[in-house]
C-alpha positions, 0 to 999 in steps of 0.5 A, spaced: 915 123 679 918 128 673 913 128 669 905 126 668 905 126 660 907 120 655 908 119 649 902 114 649 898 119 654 898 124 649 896 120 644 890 117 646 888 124 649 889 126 642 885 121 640 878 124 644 877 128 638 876 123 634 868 122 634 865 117 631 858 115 630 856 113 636 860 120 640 856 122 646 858 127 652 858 119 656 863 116 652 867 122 652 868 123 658 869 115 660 874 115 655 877 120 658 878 118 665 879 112 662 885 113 659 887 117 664 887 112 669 892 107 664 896 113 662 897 117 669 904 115 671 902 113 679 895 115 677 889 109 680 883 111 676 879 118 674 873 122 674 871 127 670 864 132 671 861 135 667 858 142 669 851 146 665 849 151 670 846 147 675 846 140 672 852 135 671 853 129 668 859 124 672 863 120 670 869 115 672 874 109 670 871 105 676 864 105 679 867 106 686 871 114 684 863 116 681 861 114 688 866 119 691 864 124 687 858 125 688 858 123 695 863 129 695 856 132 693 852 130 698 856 133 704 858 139 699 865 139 701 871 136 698 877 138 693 872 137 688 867 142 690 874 147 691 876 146 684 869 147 681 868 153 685 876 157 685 877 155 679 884 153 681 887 146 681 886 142 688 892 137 690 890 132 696 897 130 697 895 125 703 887 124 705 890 121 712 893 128 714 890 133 709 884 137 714 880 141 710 876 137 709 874 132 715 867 128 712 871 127 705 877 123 707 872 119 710 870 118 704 876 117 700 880 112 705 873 109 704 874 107 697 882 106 697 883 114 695 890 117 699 892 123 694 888 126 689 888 132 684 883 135 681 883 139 675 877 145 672 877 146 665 873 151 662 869 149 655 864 154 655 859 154 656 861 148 660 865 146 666 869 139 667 872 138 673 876 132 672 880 128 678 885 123 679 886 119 684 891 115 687 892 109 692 899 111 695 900 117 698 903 124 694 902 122 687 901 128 685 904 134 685 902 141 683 909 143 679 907 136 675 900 138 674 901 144 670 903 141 664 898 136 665 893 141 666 894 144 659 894 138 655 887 137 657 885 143 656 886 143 650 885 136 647 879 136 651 876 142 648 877 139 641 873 133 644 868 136 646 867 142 641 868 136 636 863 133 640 858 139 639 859 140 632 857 133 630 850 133 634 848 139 631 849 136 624 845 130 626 840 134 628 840 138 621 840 131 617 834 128 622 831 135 621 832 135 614 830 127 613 824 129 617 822 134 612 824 129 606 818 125 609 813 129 610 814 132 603 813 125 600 808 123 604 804 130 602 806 129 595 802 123 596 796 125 599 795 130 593 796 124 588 790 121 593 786 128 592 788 129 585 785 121 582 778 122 587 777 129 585 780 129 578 784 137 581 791 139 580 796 139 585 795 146 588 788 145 589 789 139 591 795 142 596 791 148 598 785 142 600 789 139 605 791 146 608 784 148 609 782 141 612 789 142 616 787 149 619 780 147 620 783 141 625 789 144 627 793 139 625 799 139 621 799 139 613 803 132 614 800 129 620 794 130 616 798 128 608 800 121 613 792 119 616 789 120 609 794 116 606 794 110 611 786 110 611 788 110 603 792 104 604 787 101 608 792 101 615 787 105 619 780 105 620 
């Protein structure tokens, strides 16, 4: 095999960094194994883990490559576990006469595996270790690997960063709606104070304050309970 990147390989790695609405870490990655499993030349499926210290989060193109990885887990050995733990690219030219690792070809011939290769990837503060799998022996190789290996480390990057980026803007824009609705609700609530007590609105503001401290609930909760009592939803 000359090569593992296509035209329509790098196209639809490309695409990974385009996050939509509905982007999460899961979609990414399912995307991802995906793709590599239709766009591999010779490649039956993929994995890919995502490392946050202790934590991962597992994904693959069939529910049976997920079964292997984190049976792989189980027994802790694996040409998985070798790459996340070198660092270093990990090729399984044949799990009948590889003997690194006895419990894992096992595993692998259990789901249909023959050769596979695994590739770390670095993302700080991450670590994504994708696999490839094949069903036929030596499908790949680590002189092929390597350019493979760059691409995703590359379009995967973007992906993810791209992915980060818009999670933190969606966790501003719902901070800031948050505070939009607890103004309005607050504004509110000192119209009520204002009409009962015939104050101004600071006096009606530092009023909620002291009742606020007084219970050691927020101003908001507090704004958002007078004015559902106000409007007759409460007790």
């Amino acid at each position: 095999m000359a090569t593992m990147i296509t035209s329509v390989l790098a196209r639809d790695l490309a695409a990974l960094g385009r996050v939509g609405e509905d982007a999460s870490s899961e979609s990414v990655l399912r995307a991802l194994t995906t793709t590599l499993a239709r766009g591999v030349p010779g490649c039956s499926g993929g994995s890919a883990e995502l490392w946050r210290d202790d934590r991962v989060l597992v994904s693959g193109s069939h529910s049976e490559l997920i079964m292997l990885v984190e049976g792989e887990r189980a027994i802790g050995e694996g040409p998985s576990t070798e790459a996340r733990g070198t660092l270093r690219r990990v090729v399984v030219a044949d799990v009948l006469r590889d003997r690194r690792w006895a419990r894992y070809a096992g595993l692998a011939t259990r789901w249909g595996v023959r050769s596979a290769l695994l590739l770390p990837i670095e993302i700080s503060p991450v670590l994504l270790v994708v696999g490839l799998y094949s069903v036929r022996p030596g499908a790949f190789t680590a002189q092929v690997a390597a350019p493979l290996a760059e691409m995703l480390t590359e379009q995967v990057g973007v992906a993810m960063a791209n992915l980060w980026e818009f999670d933190e803007m969606r966790t501003d824009a719902a901070q800031l709606q948050e505070a939009m609705a607890g103004r309005s609700v607050i504004d509110q609530a000192k119209g009520i104070i204002m009409k009962t007590s015939g104050c101004s609105a600071e006096a009606a503001f530092e009023e909620l304050r002291k009742v606020s401290q007084h219970h050691q609930v927020k101003v908001a909760d507090l704004a958002r309970l007078l004015v559902e009592e106000h409007q007759g939803k409460t007790p």
